[in-house]
Legacy VTK file of the C-alpha trace (Angstrom):
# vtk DataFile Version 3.0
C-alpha trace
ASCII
DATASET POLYDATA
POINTS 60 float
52.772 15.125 7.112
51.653 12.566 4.726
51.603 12.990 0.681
48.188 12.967 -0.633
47.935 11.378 -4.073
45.638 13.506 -6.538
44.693 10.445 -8.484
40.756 8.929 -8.009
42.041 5.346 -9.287
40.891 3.854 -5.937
38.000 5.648 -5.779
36.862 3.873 -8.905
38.385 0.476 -8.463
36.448 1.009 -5.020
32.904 1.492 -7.024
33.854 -0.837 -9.606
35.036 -3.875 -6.905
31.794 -2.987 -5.454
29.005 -2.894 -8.294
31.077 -6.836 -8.473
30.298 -7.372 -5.371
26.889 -6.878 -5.055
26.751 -8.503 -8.750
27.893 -11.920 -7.095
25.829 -11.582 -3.744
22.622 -11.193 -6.715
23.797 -14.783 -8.417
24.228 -16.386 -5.154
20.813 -15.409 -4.073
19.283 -16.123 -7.680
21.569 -19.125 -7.968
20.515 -20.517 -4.370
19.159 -23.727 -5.805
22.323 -25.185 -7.761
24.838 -25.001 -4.858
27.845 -24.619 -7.497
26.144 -21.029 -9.086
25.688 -20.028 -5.129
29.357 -21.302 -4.523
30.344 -19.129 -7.188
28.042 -16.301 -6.523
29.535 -16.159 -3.300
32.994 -16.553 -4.442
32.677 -13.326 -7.024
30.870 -11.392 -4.338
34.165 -12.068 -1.176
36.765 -11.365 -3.724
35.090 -8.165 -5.176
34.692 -7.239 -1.450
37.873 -8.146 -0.335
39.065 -6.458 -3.438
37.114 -3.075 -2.816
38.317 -2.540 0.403
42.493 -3.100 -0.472
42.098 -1.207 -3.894
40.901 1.822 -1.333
43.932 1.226 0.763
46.659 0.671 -2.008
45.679 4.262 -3.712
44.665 5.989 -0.660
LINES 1 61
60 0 1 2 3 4 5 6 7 8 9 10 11 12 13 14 15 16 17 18 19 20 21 22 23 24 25 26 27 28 29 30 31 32 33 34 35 36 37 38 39 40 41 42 43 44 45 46 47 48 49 50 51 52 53 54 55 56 57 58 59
């Protein structure tokens, strides 16, 4: 049987990665016209994803 953990730390890193996320999707798409604001736009917005999804897996 696996051990739960009672703890809702990746719940929030989840929404907080995530609010990031969508943040840097936002400046790419505002930023589309200087290509380093959409490079970083789009930087913020893969890490924060990437991020979201293993900070649900570490404290899962």
């Amino acid at each position: 049987m696996p051990a739960t953990i009672d703890s809702e730390m990746g719940f929030g890193l989840t929404i907080l990665f995530s609010v990031l996320a969508v943040l840097g999707a936002l400046v790419m798409l505002l930023g589309a016209a200087e290509n380093l604001i959409a490079a970083a736009g789009f930087a913020l917005a893969v890490g924060a994803g990437s991020a979201a999804v293993g900070a649900r897996h570490v404290f899962a």
